[in-house]
C-alpha positions as a Markdown table, in Angstrom:
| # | Residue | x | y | z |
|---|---|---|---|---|
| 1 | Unk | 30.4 | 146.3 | 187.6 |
| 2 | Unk | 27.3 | 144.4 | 187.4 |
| 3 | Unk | 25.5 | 147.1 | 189.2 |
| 4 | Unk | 26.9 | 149.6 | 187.9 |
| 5 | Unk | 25.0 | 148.8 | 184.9 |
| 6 | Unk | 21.9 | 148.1 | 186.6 |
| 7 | Unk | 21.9 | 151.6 | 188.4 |
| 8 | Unk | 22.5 | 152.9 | 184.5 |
| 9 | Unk | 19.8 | 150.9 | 183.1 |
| 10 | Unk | 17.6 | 151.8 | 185.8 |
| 11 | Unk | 18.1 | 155.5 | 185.2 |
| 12 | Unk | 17.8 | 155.2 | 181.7 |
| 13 | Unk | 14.4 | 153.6 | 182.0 |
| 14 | Unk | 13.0 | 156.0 | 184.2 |
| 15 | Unk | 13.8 | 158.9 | 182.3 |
| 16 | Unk | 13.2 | 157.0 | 178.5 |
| 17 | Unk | 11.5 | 160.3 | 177.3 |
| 18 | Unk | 14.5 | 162.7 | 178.4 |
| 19 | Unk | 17.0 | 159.6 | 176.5 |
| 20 | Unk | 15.1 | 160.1 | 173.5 |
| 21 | Unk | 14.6 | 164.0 | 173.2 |
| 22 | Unk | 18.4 | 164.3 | 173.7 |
| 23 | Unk | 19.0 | 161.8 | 171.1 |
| 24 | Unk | 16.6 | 163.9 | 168.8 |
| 25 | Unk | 18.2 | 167.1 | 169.8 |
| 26 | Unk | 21.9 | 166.2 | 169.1 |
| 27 | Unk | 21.1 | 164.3 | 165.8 |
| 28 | Unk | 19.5 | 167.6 | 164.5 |
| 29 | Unk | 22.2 | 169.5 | 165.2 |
| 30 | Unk | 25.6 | 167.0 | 165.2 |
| 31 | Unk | 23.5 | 164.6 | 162.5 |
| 32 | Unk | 27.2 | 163.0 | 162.3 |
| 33 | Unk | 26.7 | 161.7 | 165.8 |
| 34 | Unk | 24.1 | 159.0 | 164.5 |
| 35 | Unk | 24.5 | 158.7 | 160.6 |
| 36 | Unk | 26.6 | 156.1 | 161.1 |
| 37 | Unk | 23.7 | 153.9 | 162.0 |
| 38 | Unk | 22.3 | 154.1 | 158.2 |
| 39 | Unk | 26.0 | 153.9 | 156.9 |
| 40 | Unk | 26.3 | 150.8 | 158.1 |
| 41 | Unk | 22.6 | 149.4 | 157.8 |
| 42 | Unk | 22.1 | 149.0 | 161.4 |
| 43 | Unk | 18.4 | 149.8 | 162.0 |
| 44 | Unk | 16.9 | 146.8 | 161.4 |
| 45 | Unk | 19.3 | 145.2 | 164.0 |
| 46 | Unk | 19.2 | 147.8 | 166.5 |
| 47 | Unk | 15.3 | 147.4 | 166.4 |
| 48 | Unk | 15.4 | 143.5 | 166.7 |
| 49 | Unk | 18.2 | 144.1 | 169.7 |
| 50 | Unk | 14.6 | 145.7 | 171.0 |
| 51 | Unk | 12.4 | 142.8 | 170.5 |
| 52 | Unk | 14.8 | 140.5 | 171.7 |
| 53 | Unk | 14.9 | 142.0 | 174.8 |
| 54 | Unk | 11.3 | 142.4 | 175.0 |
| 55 | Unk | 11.0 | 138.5 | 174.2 |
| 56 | Unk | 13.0 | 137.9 | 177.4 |
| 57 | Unk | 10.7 | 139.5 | 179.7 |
| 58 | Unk | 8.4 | 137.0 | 178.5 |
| 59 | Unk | 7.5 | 133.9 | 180.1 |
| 60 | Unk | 5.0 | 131.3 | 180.1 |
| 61 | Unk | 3.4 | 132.6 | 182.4 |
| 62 | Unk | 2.2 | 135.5 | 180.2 |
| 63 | Unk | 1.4 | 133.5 | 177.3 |
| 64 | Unk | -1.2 | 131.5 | 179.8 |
| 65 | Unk | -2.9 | 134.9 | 180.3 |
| 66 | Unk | -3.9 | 135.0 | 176.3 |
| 67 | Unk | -5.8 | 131.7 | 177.2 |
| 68 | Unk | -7.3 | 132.8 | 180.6 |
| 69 | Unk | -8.7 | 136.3 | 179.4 |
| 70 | Unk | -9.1 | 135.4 | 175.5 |
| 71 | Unk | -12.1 | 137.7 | 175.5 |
| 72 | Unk | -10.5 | 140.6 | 177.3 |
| 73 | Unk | -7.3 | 140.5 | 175.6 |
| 74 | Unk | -9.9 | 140.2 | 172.2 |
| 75 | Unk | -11.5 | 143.5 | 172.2 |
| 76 | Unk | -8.4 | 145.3 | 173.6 |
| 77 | Unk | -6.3 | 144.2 | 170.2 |
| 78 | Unk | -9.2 | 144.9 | 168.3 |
| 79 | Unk | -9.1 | 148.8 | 169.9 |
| 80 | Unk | -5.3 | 148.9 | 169.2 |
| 81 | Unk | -6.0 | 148.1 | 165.5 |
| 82 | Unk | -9.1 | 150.5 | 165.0 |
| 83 | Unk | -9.1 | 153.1 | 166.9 |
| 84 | Unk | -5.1 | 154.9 | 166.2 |
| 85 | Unk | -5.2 | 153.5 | 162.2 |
| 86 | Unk | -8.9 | 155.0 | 161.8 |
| 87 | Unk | -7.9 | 158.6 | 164.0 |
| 88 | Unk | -4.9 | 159.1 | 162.0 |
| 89 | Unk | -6.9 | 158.7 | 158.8 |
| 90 | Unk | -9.4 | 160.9 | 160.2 |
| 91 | Unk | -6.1 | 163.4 | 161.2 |
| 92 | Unk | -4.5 | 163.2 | 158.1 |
| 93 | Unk | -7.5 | 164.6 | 156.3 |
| 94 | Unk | -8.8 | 166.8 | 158.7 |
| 95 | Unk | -5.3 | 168.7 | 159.0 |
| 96 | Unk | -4.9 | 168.8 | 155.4 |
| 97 | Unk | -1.3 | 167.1 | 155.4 |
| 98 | Unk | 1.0 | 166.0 | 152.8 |
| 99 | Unk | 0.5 | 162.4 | 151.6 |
| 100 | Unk | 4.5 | 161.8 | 153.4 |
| 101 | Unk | 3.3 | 163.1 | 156.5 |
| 102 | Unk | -0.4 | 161.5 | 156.5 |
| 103 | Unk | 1.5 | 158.3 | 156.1 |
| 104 | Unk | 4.3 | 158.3 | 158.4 |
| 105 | Unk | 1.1 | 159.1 | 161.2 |
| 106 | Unk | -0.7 | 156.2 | 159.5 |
| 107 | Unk | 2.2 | 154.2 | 160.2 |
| 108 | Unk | 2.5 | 155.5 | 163.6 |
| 109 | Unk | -1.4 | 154.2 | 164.5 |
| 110 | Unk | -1.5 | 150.9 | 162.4 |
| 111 | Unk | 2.0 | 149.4 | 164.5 |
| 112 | Unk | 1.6 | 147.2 | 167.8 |
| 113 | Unk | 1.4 | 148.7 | 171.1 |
| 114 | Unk | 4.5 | 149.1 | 172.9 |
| 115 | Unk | 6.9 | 147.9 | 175.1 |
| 116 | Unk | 6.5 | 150.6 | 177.2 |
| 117 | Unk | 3.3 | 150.4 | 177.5 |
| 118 | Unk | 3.7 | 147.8 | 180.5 |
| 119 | Unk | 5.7 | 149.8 | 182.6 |
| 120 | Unk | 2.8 | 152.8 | 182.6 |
| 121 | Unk | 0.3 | 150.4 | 183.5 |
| 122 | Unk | 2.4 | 149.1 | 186.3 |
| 123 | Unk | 3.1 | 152.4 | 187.7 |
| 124 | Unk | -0.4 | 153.6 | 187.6 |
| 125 | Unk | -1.6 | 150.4 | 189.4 |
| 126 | Unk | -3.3 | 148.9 | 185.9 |
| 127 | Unk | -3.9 | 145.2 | 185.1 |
| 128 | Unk | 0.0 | 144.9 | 184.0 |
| 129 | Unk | -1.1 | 140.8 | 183.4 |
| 130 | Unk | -3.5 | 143.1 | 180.4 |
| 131 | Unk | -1.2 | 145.0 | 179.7 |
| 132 | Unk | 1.0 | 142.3 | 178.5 |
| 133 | Unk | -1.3 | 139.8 | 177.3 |
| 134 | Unk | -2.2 | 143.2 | 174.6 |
| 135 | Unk | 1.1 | 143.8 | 173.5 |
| 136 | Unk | 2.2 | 140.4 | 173.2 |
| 137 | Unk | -1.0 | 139.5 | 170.6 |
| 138 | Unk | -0.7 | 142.9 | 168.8 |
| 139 | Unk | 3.0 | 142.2 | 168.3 |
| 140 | Unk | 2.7 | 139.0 | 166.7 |
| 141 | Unk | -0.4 | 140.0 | 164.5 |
| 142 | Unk | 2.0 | 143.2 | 163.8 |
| 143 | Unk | 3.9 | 141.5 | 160.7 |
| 144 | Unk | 0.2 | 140.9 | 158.9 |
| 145 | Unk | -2.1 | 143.3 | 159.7 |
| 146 | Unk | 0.4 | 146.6 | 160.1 |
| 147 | Unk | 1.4 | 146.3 | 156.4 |
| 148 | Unk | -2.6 | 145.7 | 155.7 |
| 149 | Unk | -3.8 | 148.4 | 157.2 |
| 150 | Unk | -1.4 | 151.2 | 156.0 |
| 151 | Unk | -1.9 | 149.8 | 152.5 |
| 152 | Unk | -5.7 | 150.1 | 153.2 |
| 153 | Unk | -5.8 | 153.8 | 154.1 |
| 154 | Unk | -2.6 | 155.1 | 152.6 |
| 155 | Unk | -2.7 | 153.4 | 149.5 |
| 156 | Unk | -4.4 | 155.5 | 147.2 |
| 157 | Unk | -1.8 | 158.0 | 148.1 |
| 158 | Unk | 1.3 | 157.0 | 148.1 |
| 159 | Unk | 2.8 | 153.8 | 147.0 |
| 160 | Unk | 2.6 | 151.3 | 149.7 |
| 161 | Unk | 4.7 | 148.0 | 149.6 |
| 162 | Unk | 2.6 | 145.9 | 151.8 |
| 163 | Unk | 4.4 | 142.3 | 150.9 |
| 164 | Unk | 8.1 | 144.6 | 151.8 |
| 165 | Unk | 6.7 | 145.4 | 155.2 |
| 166 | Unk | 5.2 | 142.0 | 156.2 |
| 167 | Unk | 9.1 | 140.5 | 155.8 |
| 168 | Unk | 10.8 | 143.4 | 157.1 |
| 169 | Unk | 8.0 | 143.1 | 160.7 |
| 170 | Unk | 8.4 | 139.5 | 160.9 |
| 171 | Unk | 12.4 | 139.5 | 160.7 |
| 172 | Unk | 13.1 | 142.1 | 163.0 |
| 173 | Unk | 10.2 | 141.7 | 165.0 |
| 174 | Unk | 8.4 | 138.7 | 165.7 |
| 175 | Unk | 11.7 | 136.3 | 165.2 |
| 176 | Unk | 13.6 | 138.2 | 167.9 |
| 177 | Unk | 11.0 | 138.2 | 170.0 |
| 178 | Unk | 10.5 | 134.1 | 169.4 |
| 179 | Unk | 13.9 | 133.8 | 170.1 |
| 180 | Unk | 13.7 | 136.1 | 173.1 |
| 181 | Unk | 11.3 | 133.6 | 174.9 |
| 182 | Unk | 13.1 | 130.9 | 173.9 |
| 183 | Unk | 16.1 | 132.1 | 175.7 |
| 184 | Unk | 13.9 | 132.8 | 179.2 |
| 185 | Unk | 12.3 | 129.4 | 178.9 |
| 186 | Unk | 15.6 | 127.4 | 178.4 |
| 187 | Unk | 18.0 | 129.9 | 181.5 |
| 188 | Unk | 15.3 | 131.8 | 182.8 |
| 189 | Unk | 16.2 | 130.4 | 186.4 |
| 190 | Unk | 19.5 | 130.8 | 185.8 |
| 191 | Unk | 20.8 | 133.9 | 188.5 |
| 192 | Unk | 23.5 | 134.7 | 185.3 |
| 193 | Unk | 20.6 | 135.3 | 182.6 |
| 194 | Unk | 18.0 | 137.2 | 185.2 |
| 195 | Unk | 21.6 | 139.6 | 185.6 |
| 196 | Unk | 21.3 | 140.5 | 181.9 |
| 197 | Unk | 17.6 | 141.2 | 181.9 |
| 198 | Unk | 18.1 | 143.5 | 184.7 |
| 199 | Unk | 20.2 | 145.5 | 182.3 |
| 200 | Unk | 18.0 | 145.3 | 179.7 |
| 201 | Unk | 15.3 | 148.1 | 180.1 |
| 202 | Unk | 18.6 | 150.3 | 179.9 |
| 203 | Unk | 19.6 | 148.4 | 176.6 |
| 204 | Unk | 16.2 | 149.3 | 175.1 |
| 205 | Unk | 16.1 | 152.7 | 175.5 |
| 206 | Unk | 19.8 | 153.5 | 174.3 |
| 207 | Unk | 18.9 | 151.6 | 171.1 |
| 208 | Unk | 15.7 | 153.3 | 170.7 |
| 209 | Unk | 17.4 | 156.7 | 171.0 |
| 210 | Unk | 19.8 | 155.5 | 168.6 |
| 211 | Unk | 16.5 | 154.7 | 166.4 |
| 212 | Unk | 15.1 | 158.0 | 166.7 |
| 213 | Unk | 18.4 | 159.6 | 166.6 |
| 214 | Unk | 18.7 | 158.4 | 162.6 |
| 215 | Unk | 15.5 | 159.1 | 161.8 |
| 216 | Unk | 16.1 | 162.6 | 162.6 |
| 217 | Unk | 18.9 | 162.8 | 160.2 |
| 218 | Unk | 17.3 | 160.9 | 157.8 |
| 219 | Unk | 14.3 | 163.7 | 158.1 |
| 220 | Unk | 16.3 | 167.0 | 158.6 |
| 221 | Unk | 17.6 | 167.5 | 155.2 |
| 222 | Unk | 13.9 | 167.6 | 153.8 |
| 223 | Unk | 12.8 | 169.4 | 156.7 |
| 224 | Unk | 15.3 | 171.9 | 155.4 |
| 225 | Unk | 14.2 | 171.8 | 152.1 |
| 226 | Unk | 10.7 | 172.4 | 152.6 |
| 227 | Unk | 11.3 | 176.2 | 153.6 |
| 228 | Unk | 8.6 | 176.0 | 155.8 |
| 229 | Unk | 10.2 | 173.6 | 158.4 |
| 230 | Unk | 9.2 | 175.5 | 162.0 |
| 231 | Unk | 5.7 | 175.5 | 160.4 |
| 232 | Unk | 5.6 | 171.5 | 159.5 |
| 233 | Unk | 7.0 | 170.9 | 162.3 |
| 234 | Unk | 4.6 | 172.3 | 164.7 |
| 235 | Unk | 1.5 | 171.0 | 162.6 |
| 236 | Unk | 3.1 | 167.5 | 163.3 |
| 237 | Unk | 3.5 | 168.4 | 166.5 |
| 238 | Unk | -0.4 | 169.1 | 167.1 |
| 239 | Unk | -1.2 | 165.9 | 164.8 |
| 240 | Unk | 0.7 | 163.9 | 167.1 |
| 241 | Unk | -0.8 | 165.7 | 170.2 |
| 242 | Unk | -4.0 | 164.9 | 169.1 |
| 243 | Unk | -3.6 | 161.6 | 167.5 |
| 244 | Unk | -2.1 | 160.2 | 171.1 |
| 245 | Unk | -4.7 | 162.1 | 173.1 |
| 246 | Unk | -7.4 | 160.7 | 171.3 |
| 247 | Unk | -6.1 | 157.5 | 171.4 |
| 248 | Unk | -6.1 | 157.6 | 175.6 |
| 249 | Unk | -9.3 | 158.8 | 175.5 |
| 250 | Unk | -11.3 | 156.3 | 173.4 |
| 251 | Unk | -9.2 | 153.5 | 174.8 |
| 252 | Unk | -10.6 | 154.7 | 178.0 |
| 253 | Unk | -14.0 | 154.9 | 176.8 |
| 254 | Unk | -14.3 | 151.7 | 175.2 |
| 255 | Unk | -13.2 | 150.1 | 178.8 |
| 256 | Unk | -15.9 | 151.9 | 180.5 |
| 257 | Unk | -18.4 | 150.8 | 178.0 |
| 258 | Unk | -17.6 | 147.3 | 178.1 |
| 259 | Unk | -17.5 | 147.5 | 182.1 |
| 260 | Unk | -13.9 | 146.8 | 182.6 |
| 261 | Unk | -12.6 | 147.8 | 185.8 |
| 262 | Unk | -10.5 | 150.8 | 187.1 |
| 263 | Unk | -7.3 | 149.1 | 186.4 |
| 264 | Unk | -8.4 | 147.9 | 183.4 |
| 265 | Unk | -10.1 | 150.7 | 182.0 |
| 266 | Unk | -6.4 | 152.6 | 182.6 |
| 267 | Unk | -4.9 | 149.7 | 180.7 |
| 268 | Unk | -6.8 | 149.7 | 177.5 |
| 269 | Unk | -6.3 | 153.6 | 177.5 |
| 270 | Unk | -2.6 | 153.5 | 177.9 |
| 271 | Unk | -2.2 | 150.2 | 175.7 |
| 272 | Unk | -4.2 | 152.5 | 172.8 |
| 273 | Unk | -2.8 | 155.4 | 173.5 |
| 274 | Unk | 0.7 | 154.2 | 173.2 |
| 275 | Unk | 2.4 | 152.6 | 169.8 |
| 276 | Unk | 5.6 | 150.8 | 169.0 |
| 277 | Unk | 6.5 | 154.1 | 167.1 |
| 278 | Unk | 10.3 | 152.5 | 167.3 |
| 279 | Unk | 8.9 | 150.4 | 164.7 |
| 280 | Unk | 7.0 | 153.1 | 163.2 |
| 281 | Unk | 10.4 | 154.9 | 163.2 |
| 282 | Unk | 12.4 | 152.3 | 161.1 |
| 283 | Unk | 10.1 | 151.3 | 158.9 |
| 284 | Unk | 9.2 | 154.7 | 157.7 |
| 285 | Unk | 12.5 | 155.5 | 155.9 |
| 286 | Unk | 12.8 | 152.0 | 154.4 |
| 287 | Unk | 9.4 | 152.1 | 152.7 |
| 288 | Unk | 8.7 | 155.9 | 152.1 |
| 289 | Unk | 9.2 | 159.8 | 151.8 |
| 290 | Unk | 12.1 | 160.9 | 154.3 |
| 291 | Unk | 9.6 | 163.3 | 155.7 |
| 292 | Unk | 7.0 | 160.7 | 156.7 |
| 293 | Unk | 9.7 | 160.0 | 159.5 |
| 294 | Unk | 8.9 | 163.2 | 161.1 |
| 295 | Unk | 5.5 | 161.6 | 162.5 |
| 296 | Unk | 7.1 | 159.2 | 163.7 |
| 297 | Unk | 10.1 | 160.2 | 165.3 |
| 298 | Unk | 8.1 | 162.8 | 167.2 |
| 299 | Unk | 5.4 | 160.2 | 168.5 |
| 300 | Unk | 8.7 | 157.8 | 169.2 |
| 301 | Unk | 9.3 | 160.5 | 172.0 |
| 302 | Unk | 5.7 | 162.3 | 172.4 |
| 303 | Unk | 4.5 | 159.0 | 173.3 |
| 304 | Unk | 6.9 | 158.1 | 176.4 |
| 305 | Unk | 6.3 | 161.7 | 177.6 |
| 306 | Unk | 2.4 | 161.8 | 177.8 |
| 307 | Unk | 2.3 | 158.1 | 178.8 |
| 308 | Unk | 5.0 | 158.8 | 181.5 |
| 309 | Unk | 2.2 | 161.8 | 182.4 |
| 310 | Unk | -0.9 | 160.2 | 182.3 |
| 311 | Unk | 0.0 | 157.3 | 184.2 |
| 312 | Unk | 1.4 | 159.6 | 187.1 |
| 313 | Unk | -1.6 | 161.9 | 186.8 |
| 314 | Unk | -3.9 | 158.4 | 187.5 |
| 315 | Unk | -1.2 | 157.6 | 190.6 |
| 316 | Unk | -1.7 | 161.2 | 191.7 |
| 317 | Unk | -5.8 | 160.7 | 191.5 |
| 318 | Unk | -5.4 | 157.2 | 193.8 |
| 319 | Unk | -3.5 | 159.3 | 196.3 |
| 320 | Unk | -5.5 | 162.3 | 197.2 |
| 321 | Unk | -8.9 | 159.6 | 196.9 |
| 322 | Unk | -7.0 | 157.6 | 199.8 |
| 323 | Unk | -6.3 | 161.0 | 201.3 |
| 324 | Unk | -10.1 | 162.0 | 201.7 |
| 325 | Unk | -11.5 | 158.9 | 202.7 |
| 326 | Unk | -8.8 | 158.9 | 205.0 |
């Protein structure tokens, strides 16, 4: 039985964009397939079931990095917390949107990096240690500066409940994730508990479909409403495109500039690049508009595709180099 669950959770975590566009799909046309997740008030705990699970991947072991590479680790959270915040500002004005869609994008670039995030830097041969170290720091500083910086550039807009956010980040983020390494450090040796985490990737993604899965129900109704939905929904669509390419791009650039290495230069991009939009996800219909979901729910699953991409397209470049100095 046990591996019967790892082959699932496997699977699940190879193919975590193809999860989470089915999840979309069916909850925007059977939305009675995932309503039951606000019926019952479940998001916040689906999302911490998340965290948890990324808290148990941790170990000591990668909290010693944050004192090894303070710099490095430094200027990469600083790019996480500029560069997506500042681009989707810049977006949001440039495409004209609605202040419920300029925020839920807002939202999108001022959350943590994400969990995935690690597992694209591994398969593209990055500095995963980097990688880690990143998300880690940006996930604890999450529960301040998220809720700062969306109240900074969204404010004037649209009502933004700052002190709201900061509780609801730290509960059903950085407390899980506390608790998470607590568990690895007290049975991390244990062959029982290492059986569980190797279900857990699996775990993740089924509760981040089920995330994005009622967000889309939370967002169709309005979608409907609008009259224009196709129309929204493709500018969103080329926000997101943009906001995530972008974010690759300048992450890149700003490892280059600073002379990081191949493998770290592909880190910073991807750890940029890429956002907890999960978080992004929930929070969104807690605090605002039902329509500043749509952002979010379609960087929740843009984001898993283009990093899934990019970091094969870097794999691809590593193989035909070895093949002509071969």
């Amino acid at each position: 039985m046990l591996r019967f669950f790892q082959s699932i959770s496997r699977f699940m975590g190879h193919y975590t964009s193809a999860v989470v566009i089915l999840a979309a799909i069916i909850a925007a046309f059977f939305p009675l397939t995932f309503t039951w997740v606000k019926d019952f008030g479940l998001a916040n705990i689906i999302l911490g079931i998340i965290m948890l699970t990324m808290g148990c991947t941790l170990s000591t072991d990668d909290f010693r990095i944050l004192l090894h590479r303070p710099l490095d680790i430094l200027l990469g959270t600083l790019a996480q917390f500029t560069v997506m915040p500042f681009v989707a500002y810049g977006l949001s004005h440039l495409f004209n949107l609605s202040p419920e869609l300029s925020v839920g994008i807002i939202l999108v670039g001022c959350c943590p990096g994400g969990v995935s995030s690690n597992i694209m830097s591994f398969l593209c041969k990055g500095d995963v240690a980097f990688s880690v170290g990143m998300t880690t720091v940006s996930t604890l500083l999450a529960p301040v500066v998220t809720p700062l910086l969306v109240y900074w550039l969204a404010g004037e807009e649209i009502a933004v409940d700052a002190w709201g956010m900061f509780q609801n980040i730290l509960v059903v983020t950085l407390l899980p994730v506390a608790v998470g390494c607590l568990f690895n450090y007290l049975f991390g040796r244990r062959q029982n508990f290492r059986d569980i985490q190797s279900c857990m990737p699996g775990i993740s993604v089924f509760c981040l479909a089920l995330i994005v899965g009622n967000a889309v129900c939370a967002a169709m109704p309005n979608l409907r409403l609008a009259g224009n939905g196709f129309a929204l929904l493709g500018l969103t669509l080329a926000v997101v495109f943009c906001h995530n390419t972008l974010g690759y791009a300048l992450g890149y650039l700003i490892g280059k500039v600073f002379g990081f290495n191949t493998a770290k230069r592909r880190t910073i991009s991807i750890e940029v690049g890429m956002q907890n939009a999960g978080l992004a996800t929930n929070l969104a219909p807690q605090f605002f508009d039902p329509l500043a979901v749509i952002p979010c729910a379609i960087s929740c699953a843009y984001h898993s595709i283009s990093g899934t991409i990019l970091a094969n397209l870097f794999a691809l470049y590593d193989r035909r180099k070895a093949n002509v100095e071969q």
